[in-house]
Residue, then its C-alpha position, 0 to 999 in steps of 0.5 A: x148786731x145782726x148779720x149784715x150780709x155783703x152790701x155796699x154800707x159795710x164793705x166801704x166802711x172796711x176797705x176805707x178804713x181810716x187813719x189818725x193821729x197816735x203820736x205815742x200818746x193814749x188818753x183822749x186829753x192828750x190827743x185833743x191837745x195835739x190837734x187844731x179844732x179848726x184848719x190851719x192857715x199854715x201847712x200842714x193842715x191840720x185835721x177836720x173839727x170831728x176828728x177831736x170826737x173820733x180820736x177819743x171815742x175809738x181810742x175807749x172803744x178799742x180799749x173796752x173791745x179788746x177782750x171780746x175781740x181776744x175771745x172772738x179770735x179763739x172761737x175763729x182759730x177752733x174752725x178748720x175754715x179759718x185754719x192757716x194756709x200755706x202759701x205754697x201752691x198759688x191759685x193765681x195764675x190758673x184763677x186770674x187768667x180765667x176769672x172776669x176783671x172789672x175795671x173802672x168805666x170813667x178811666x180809659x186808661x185803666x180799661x186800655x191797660x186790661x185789655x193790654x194785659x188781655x192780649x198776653x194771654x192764651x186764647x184757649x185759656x179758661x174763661x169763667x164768663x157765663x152765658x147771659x141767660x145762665x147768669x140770669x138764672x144763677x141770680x136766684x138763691x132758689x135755683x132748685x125750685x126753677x127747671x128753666x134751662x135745665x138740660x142747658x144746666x147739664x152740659x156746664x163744665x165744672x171740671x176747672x173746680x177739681x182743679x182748684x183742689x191743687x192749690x193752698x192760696x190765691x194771689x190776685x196781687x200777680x198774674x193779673x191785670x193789677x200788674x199792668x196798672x200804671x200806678x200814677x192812674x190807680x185807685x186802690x183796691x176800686x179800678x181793676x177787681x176781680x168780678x167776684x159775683x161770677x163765683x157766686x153764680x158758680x157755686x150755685x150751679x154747681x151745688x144745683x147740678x149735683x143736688x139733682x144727679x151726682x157726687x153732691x159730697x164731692x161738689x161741696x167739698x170743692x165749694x168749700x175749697x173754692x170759699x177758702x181759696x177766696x178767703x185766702x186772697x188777703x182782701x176784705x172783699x174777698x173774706x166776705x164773698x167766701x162767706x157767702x159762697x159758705x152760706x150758700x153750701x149751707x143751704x143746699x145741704x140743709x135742702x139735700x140732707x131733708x130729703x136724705x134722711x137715711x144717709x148723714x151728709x159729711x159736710x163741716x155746717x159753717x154756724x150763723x154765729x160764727x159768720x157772725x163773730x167773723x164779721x165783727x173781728x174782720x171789721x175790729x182788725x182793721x182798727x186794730x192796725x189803724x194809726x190811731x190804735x193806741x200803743x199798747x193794743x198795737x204792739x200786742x197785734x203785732x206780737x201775739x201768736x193767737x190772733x191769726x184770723x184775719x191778721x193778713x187782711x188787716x195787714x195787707x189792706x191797711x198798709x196799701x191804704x198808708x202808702x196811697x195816703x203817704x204823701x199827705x199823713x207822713x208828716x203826722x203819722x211818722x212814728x207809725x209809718x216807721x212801724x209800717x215800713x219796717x213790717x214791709x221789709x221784714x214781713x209777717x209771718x204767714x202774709x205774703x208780703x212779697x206781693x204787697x211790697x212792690x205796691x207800697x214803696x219805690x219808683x212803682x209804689x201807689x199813687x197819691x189819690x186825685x182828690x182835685x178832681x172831686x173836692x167840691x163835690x165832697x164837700x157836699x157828701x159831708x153834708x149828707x153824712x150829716x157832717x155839718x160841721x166839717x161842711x161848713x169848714x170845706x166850705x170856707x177854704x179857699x185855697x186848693x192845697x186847703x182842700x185837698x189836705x182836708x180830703x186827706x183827713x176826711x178820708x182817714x177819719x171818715x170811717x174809723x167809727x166802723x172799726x167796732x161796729x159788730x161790738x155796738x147795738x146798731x140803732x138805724x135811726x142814728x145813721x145819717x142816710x136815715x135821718x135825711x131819708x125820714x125828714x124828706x118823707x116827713x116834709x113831702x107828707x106835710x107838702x102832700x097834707x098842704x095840698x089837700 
């Protein structure tokens, strides 16, 4: 597979990344066995009709993945980038004041408790909005090609940078407007987020002001400190926004060493290949972790001392999810949420699980989602997955509670097929968004010949 970068198509893919059935048992015969084809009539109900596939296809795809992710995991540990941070010296209460929030604009409520938040803060604090027609200029991957806005470009202040260079980590967790989410009006991960976008511009300010006059070395080192404080937040997103922050320092001193062929650039490159097989463990991580990851490949996950890239993304976004989800899978999953719940309490070494805890268990714990509110709806979006299957059992149930077991299932299993999408060849013409895409051109062509 190609690199794909940051789109919405790979990022939902991870940040819901699904849960199934284990039970103990590891062959595809077994879990069919275990499951109903069609919902049951009486509680619980059990999974949709393409769950009985998934199951045993990502059972044999984590088994035949495994080597290759054992060997990606060593090239990744051989990178400095990726080296183990120390959870020592948090980034988050000077970042989070500063950086800008998003909050999502259909819950009110949500945007009132941001701005409760807002109102503990110093005025004077730092605040890394940037003007509109700097952030539009900072849009352009080309900044260096524009000399638009440049004496404005000058007087930016990048001091806040340097600073940055004090700490080892970044918690987004704490010090932030997370904190003041009412958990029963919280949607994991999609209501309050850090606009990570505005880091993005940054960087390509900073690099473009100092690759014209300055201390270029210094600027891409604090980049590159920059990137891994982001990496360090322990999110999916936040690991595929440090890529991009990455590759574009890559490109700026790739554009400055040409034109300084007489002096050598300290600057550690950051290989396409090995973005690359980045985003591919990051995604096979996930499975890994998954409830439906067979026992044996489970225990070493949680056993090895070799793989720790991306251990704490894994571990951290897949237990936010069980707790969101626990009301609906606890009765199906028990023995892995045992699992779940004893890592909560003891932790993983290197993961900073004091900042996941107070959102997975207790009176504060993340709420059930409210799926009420959408299961008509959904039922027509599996119809555009190209789940006719699953759209006709929606369809058929009748009851609420029917159907809002049934979007608990649909979301557990919805992507569990991305897990090891870096290890398969990528045929566009198999995704479903395709297939509608080029029917509907191929039917408004044949309209368009019927006319004529």
């Amino acid at each position: 597979m190609k690199w794909i970068p940051v789109s919405c198509f790979v990022l939902v893919a991870v940040a819901l990344q699904a849960c199934a059935i284990d039970n103990g048992v590891n062959n595809a015969t077994d879990v069919t066995s275990a499951l109903t084809v069609e919902v049951q009539e009486s509680e619980p109900y059990g999974p949709p009709n393409i769950a009985l596939n998934q199951i045993a296809a990502f059972k044999e795809e984590a088994r035949e993945f495994w080597d290759q992710f054992l060997e990606d995991q060593k090239m990744l540990m051989a990178n400095p980038f990726f080296a183990q941070y120390e959870n020592k010296r948090d980034a988050g209460p000077f970042l989070n004041p500063a950086i800008v929030w998003k909050v999502n604009a259909k819950k009110s409520k949500v945007a009132k408790n941001l701005a409760r938040w807002e109102t503990t803060l110093p005025k004077d604090r730092l605040i890394l909005a940037l003007p509109e027609n700097i952030a539009k200029i900072a849009s352009d991957a080309m900044l260096n090609k524009n000399n638009v806005l440049q004496e404005e470009l000058k007087r930016i202040d990048y001091s806040w940078m340097k600073q940055l260079l004090d700490f080892d980590h970044w918690e987004l967790f704490t010090s932030s407007p997370i904190e003041f989410m009412d958990r029963a009006d919280y949607t994991i991960f999609t209501d309050t987020d850090a606009d990570w976008a505005v880091l993005v511009k940054w960087t390509r300010l900073r690099l473009n002001n100092d690759f014209r006059e300055g201390d270029f070395e210094q600027a891409l080192k604090e980049v590159r400190h920059l990137a891994r404080l982001v990496y360090s937040t322990e999110r999916t997103l936040g690991v595929m926004i440090s890529f991009s922050l990455i590759g574009i320092a890559n490109y700026w001193a790739d554009e400055w060493q040409k034109q300084h062929l007489e002096k050598e650039l300290i600057w550690t490159p950051f290989p396409e290949d090995v973005r690359k097989t980045a985003s591919n463990v990051l995604l096979a991580y996930n499975g890994y972790f998954d409830f439906l990851t067979p026992d044996e490949l489970f225990e070493q996950v949680l056993e090895r001392d070799d793989l720790e890239v991306f251990r704490c993304v894994a571990f951290r976004e897949k237990l936010m999810l069980a707790a969101h989800l626990r009301e609906g899978m606890e009765d199906y999953f028990a023995s892995r949420y045992q699992v779940y719940d004893k890592l909560v309490l003891e932790g993983i070494a290197g993961c900073r699980i004091d900042a996941v805890r107070p959102y997975y268990s207790g009176e504060n714990a993340l709420q059930p989602p409210k799926y009420e509110e959408i299961t008509e709806k959904r039922c027509d979006w599996m119809y555009l997955f190209g789940h006719k299957e699953d759209f006709e059992i929606c369809k058929r149930l009748s009851s609420e509670q029917e159907k809002l077991q049934w979007m608990y299932w649909n979301d557990l299993l919805g992507s569990v097929t991305m897990a090891f999408f870096g290890y398969k060849p990528l045929d566009v013409t198999e995704i479903p968004f395709y297939k509608i895409f080029k029917d509907k051109k191929e039917e408004n062509a044949s309209k368009t010949e019927n006319l004529d």
